[in-house]
N, C-alpha and C positions, 0 to 999 in steps of 0.2 A: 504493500500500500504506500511508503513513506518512499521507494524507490521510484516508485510511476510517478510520484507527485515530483520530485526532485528531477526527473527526466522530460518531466511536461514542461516545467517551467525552464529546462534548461534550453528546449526547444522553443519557445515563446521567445527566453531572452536572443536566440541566435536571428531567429526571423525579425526579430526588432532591430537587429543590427545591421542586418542586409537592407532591411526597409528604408534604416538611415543611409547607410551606403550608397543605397542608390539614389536617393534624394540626392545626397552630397554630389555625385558623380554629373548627374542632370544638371544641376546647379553648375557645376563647375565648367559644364560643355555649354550651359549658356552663355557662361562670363564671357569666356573663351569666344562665342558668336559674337557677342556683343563687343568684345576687344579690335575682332576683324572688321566688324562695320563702321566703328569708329577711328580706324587708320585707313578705313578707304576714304572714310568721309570725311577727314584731316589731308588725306593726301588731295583728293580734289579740291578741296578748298585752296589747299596750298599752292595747286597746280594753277587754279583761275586766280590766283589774287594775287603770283605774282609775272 
């Protein structure tokens, strides 16, 4: 009984971790989009303005 319980939660805690993992990862490939859209759209700026 006390081992299922220790083994349920041990599997709760891992899928909670992956669940943040992958938020973190998504987030991180956003930034990263967003990084690139703002050096294109710095370098065009840069290109018309001078």
């Amino acid at each position: 009984m006390l081992t299922s319980l220790i083994l349920r939660r041990r599997v709760s805690a891992v899928s909670k971790d992956e669940a943040c993992a992958q938020a973190a990862a998504t987030s991180h490939i956003r930034l990263l989009c967003y990084l690139q859209l703002w050096q294109i759209i710095s370098f065009r700026f840069n290109a018309s303005s001078s």
